[in-house]
Structure formats: structure tokens, C-alpha cells
N, C-alpha and C positions, 0 to 999 in steps of 0.2 A: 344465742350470741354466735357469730360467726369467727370461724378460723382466725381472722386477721383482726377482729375486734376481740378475742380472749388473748392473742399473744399478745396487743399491744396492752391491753391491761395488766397484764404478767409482766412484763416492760418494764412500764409506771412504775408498779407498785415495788416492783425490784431496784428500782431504781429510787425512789422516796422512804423506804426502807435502811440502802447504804446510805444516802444524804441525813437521815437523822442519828445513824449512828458515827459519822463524822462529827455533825454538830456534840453530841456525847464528849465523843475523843478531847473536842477542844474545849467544851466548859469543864472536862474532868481536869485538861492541864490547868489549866486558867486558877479554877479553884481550888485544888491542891499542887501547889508550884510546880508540875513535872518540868523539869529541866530537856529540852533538846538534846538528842542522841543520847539518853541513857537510858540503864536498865529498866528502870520505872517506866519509861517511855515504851521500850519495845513489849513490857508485860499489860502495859493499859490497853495497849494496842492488840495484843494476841488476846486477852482477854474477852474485849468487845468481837474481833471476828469470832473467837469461838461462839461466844454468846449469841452473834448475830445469826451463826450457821445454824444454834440449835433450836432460835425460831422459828425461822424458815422448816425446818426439818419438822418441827410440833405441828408448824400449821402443814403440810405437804400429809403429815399423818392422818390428824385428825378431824380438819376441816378440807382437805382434796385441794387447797390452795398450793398456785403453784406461784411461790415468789422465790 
């Protein structure tokens, strides 16, 4: 695979990665009422980025995937 076909994979995948943990974000409000601009709202939120970061970080380790 070439230079500009493994970056634009790393891209993608980075980029379909955030978009499903968006969609997360808004079926967690949806189905547990999170209210707009509250606490609960910024912890669901920091929550998934953490979580999202420590995927990323699992696969980067273990499997040399760079998302």
C-alpha cells in the first residue's frame, strides 16, 4: 500500500470512528433524557472522548493501527 493510500485509510477510518461515537452521544441523550448544557451532558461527553481516545490508543498498541 502506498504512502497516500495508507494515509487516506487512517483518514477514513479516523474519521468513521468519530462519526459513530457522535451517533453514541445522541442515542445516550435521547434514551436517557440528557438535558442540553448540563452536567450529565458534559460527563456523557468527556466520557466517550476519553473512551474514544483509549481505543485508538489499544489499537495504535496492539494492532499498529493508526486511527
Amino acid at each position: 500500500m502506498s504512502k497516500e493510500e495508507d494515509d487516506y485509510r487512517r483518514n477514513t477510518l479516523d474519521k468513521h470512528v468519530d462519526e459513530k461515537f457522535v451517533e453514541i452521544y445522541f442515542l445516550a441523550k435521547d434514551e436517557y433524557d440528557i438535558g442540553a448544557n448540563t452536567r450529565a451532558e458534559k460527563e456523557l461527553f468527556e466520557r466517550l472522548e476519553r473512551y474514544k481516545t483509549d481505543i485508538k490508543d489499544f489499537c495504535r498498541r496492539n494492532y499498529g493501527a493508526h486511527i
